[in-house]
C-alpha positions as CSV (number, residue, x, y, z in Angstrom):
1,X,-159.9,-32.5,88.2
2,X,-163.3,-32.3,85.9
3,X,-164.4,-29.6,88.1
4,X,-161.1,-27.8,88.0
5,X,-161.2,-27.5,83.9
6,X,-164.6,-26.6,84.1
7,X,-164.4,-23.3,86.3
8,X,-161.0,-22.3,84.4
9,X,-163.1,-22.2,81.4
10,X,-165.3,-19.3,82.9
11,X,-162.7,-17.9,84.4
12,X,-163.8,-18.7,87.8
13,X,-160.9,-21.0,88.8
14,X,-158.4,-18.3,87.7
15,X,-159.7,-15.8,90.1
16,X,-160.3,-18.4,92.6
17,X,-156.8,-19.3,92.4
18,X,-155.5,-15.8,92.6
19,X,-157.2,-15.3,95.9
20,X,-155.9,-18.6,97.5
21,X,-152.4,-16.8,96.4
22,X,-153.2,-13.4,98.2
23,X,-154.3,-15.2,101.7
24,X,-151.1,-17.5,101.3
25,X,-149.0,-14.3,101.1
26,X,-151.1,-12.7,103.6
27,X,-150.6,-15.7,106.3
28,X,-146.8,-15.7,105.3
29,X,-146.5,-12.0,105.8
30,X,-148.1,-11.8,108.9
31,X,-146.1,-15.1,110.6
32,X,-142.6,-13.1,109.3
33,X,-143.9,-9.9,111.2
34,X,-144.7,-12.3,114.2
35,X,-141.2,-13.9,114.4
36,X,-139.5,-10.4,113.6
37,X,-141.5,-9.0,116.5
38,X,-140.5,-11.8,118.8
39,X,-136.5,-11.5,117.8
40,X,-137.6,-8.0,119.6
């Protein structure tokens, strides 16, 4: 948690965060066009 406060701070943890949200949307968008395509 020490860690944590300490990156937000520099602004490290926010952009850190931000891409952690992009690859979970990636991974979600790619396993939707996988089932879609398997509906097929």
């Amino acid at each position: 948690m020490k860690l944590m406060g300490r990156s937000q701070r520099r602004g490290g943890g926010l952009s850190k965060t931000l891409k952690q949200h992009k690859a979970r949307l990636y991974i979600i968008k790619r396993c939707v066009v996988m089932l879609l395509r398997w509906h097929d």
